[in-house]
C-alpha positions, 0 to 999 in steps of 0.5 A: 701521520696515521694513527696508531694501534696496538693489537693484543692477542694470542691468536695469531690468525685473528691478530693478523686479520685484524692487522690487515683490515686496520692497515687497509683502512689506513691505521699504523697497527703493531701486534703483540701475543703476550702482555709482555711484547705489549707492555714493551711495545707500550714503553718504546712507542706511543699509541692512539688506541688499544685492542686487547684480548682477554685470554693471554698467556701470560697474564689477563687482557684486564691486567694489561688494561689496567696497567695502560690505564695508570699512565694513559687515562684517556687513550681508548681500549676495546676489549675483544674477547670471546666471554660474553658473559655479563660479570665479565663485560663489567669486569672490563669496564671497572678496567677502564675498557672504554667499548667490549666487542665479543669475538666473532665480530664483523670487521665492520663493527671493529671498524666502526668501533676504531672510527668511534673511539679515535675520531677527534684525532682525525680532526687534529693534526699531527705534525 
């Protein structure tokens, strides 16, 4: 079974890009514009790994983080963002993001973020 990823941003064009690379690297990637589609994919689905925006708008990337982190401690988030601001790469960390990304990156660095980040689920299983 592939692993699965949510994707979180506004732009719709980068999310679809982003969607397109995971998907072609072999990752079940849903997408979502808003914190609300994300909060009900989050719901009904269960996920291996989160990429989140910062700038939402309905509510900040960082809020969404923090509710993920409630009920899912250790399910990886990469932030991705266009801030590179150092008070706002902090700001993610206390939110429990586990790597920041400043937008643009190469779909090489987010690829081999995702690979990073969800390597020991490709030595189990699933069934």
């Amino acid at each position: 079974m592939a692993i699965k990823i949510l994707c979180v941003d506004d732009q719709i064009d980068a999310l679809e890009a982003e969607k397109l690379l995971l998907q072609l690297e072999g990752y079940n990637a849903n997408v979502a514009t808003t914190a609300r589609d994300a909060m009900m994919l989050i719901e009904h689905n269960q996920y291996d790994l989160f990429i989140l925006d910062t700038h939402l708008p309905d509510r900040s990337g960082l809020d969404l983080c923090r509710w993920i982190r409630v009920t899912s401690k250790d399910i990886p988030i990469v932030i991705y963002s266009g801030n590179s601001y150092r008070a706002a790469i902090d700001e993610a960390w206390a939110a429990g993001a586990n790597r920041y990304l400043i937008k643009p990156a190469a779909f090489e660095d987010i690829l081999s973020t995702v690979q990073e980040l969800t390597k020991h689920l490709s030595l189990t299983v699933k069934v």
